[in-house]
N, C-alpha and C positions, 0 to 999 in steps of 0.2 A: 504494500500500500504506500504510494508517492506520499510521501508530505514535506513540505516548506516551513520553516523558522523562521518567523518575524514578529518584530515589535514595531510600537511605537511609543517614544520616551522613556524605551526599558518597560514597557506593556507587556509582556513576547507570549505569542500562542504559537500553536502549530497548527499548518493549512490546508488542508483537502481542495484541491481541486474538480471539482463535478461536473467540467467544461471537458476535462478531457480524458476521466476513468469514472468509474460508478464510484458514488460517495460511501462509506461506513454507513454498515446497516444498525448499527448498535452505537452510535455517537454520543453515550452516557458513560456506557462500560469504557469505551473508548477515550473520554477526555480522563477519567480519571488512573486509568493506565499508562499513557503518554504525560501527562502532566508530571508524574511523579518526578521531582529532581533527582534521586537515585539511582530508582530503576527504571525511569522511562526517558523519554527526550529530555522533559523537563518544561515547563510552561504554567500560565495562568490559567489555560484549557486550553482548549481547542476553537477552530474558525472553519466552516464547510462555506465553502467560495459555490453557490451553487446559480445554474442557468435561470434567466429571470423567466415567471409563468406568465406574463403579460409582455406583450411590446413595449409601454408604459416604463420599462427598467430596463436596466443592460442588464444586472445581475442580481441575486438574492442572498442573504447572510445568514447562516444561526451559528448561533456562539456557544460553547456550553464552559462553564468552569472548571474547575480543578477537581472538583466535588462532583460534578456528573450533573449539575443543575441546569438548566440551559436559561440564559439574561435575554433580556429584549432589546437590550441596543449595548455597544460595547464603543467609544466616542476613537479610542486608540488603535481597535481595531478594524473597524471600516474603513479607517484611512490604509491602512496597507493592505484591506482588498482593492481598492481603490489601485494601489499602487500593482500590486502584482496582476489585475487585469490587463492594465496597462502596458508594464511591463515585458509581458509573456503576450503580447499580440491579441491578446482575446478583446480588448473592446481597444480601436482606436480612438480614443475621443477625450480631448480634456477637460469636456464636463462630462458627469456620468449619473446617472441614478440607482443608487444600490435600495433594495429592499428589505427591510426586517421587519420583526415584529412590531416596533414600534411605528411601523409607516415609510415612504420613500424618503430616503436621505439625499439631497443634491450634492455632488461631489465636486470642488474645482480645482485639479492636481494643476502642479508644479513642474514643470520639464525641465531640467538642464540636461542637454544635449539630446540623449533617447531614453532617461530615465528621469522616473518620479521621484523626487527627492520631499516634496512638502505636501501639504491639501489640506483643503481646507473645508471644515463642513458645514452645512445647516443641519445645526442638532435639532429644529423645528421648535416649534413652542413650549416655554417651562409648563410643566402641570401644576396646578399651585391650591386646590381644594385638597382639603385632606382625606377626604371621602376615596381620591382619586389614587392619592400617592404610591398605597395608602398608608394612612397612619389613624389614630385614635387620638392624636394630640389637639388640643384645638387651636383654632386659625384657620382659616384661607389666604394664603399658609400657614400652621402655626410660624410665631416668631418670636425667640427665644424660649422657649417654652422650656420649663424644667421634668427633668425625669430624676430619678432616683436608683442609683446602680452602686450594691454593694456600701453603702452608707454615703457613698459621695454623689452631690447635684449636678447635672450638666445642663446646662441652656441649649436648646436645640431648636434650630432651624431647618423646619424639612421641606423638601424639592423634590418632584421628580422630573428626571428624565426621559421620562419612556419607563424607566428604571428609578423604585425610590433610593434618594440620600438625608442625610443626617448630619448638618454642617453644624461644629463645635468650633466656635471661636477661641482661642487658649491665647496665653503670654507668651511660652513656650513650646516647644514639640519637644515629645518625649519616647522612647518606648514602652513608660509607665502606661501613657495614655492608648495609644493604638496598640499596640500588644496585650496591655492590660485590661484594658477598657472596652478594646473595641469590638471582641469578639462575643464580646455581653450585651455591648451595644446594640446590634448587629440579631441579638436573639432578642432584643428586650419588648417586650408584651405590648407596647405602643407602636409596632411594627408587626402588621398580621402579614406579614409576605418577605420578612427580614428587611434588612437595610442593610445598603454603604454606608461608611460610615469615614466624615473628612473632619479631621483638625486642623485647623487652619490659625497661623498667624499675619495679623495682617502689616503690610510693613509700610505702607502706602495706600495713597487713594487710588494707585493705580497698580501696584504690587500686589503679591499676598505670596506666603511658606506654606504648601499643606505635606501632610500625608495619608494616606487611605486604608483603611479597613476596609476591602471586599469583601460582600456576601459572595459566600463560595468558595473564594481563593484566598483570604488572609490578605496580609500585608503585600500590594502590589508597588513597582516603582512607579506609576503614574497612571489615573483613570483619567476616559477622557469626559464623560455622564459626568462624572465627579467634578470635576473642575467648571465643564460650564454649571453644576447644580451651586458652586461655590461663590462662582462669579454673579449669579442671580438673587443668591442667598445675602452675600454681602453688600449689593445695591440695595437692597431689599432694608438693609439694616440700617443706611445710609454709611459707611464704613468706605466702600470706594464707587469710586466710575463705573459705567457700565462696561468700559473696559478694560479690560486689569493683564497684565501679565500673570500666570499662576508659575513659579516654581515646586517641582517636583520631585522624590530622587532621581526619576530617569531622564529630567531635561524639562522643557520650558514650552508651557502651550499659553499661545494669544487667544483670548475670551474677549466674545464683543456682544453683550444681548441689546441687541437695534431696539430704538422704544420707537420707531416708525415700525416694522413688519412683527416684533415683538419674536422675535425669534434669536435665537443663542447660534454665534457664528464661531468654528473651531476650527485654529491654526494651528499643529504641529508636525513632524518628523514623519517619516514610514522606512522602515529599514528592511532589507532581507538579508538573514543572516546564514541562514545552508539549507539543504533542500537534503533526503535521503532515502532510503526505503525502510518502512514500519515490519518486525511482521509482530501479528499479538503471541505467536508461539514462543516468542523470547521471553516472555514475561518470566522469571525466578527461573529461568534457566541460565548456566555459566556461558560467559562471552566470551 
């Protein structure tokens, strides 16, 4: 079974191609056997690149986690389908529209020379009722809203993307917080469908430091959902611009939510790192 290694901002899944071999019949068992940094490739899950069912799109996306869950929109990695369509000849075109669960996403890549190097997306409109997110917190959105985890309060701002998050404003970033915190967070009873989960420092009106608790995958080096649910979150708060640069561990996405079309616009990287052959029979066998 072909698959592709890419990230974006240090994101990294691994790619199935369904343009040009039959896709994984079992893409649950699948991401969470390949995900494994051990014994498998190693990733945040998995990405099926697969042929769009309408004319209306060039291509279609499901994503699934590390965990074997499958998400609705993934902001890091549509940019490197985006990029490896491209790439590999399969859609000429430097706008594109990929499809996922969350609805058509417009793509506008970056060329230097005959390669994709940036893109840039329309993450489409933030969800902002909570009924929708969903959460049990209240607001439309809630804002700042306290929860109670383990004896300690966190102030939470929730967003969805397509996908809900949980943006925690802090002084500083810690491992305390997103390792300790966040995978409670992430479970915690005001989340019927879990949560991302971002803390964020903000450094500027036009700045901000986060890092991420994924539903699914733990600690990632950069979401892309997350970042515009951050950038949204903290205008939201009056805290910064509507658009901010977000730093990352894996590198630096531009967030811009237009208040003319009211839609969240994402600028980052798309890398590909090596491509190989799977088989699942190597699982706990010696290499």
């Amino acid at each position: 079974m072909r698959f592709t290694k890419m990230h974006g901002a240090g994101n990294d899944y691994i790619y199935f191609d369904g343009f040009t071999a039959p896709l994984p019949t079992d893409p649950v068992s699948l991401a969470v056997q390949v995900s494994d940094r051990h014994r498998g490739i190693g990733g945040d899950g998995i990405v099926l690149i697969c042929p769009p069912e309408t004319q209306a799109a060039d291509a279609r996306m499901r994503m699934f986690n590390a965990d074997g869950s499958e998400a609705e929109m993934c902001g890091n990695a549509i940019r490197c389908v985006g990029k490896y369509l491209f790439d590999h000849g399969l859609v000429a075109k430097r706008e594109m529209i990929v499809h996922t669960p969350r609805g058509p996403m417009k793509l506008a890549l970056e060329i230097d020379g005959k390669v994709c190097k940036r893109v840039r997306v329309n993450m489409a409109s933030p969800i902002l009722n909570a009924s929708e997110i969903p959460t049990t917190l209240a607001g439309n959105p809630p804002l700042r809203a306290p929860i109670h985890v383990d004896g300690r309060t966190f102030e939470v701002t929730a967003v969805s993307m397509g996908n809900p998050h949980a943006i925690i404003i802090v002084d500083e970033l810690s491992d305390e917080l997103v390792l300790g915190y966040g995978p409670k967070i992430e479970h915690h009873p005001a989340f019927p469908r879990r949560v991302n989960v971002e803390f964020v420092q903000v450094l500027s009106r036009t700045e901000v430091r986060m890092r991420v608790w994924e539903r699914g995958s733990g600690e990632t080096q950069a979401c892309g959902t997350g970042a515009c649910a951050v950038a949204v979150a903290c205008s939201l708060m009056g805290l910064t611009e509507r658009r901010i640069v977000a730093h990352l561990l894996g590198g630096d996405l531009e967030l811009e939510w237009s208040s003319d079309e009211n839609v969240v616009y994402m600028t980052g990287p798309a890398e590909e790192v090596f491509s190989g052959q799977w088989s699942p029979t190597s699982i706990g066998q010696d290499r």
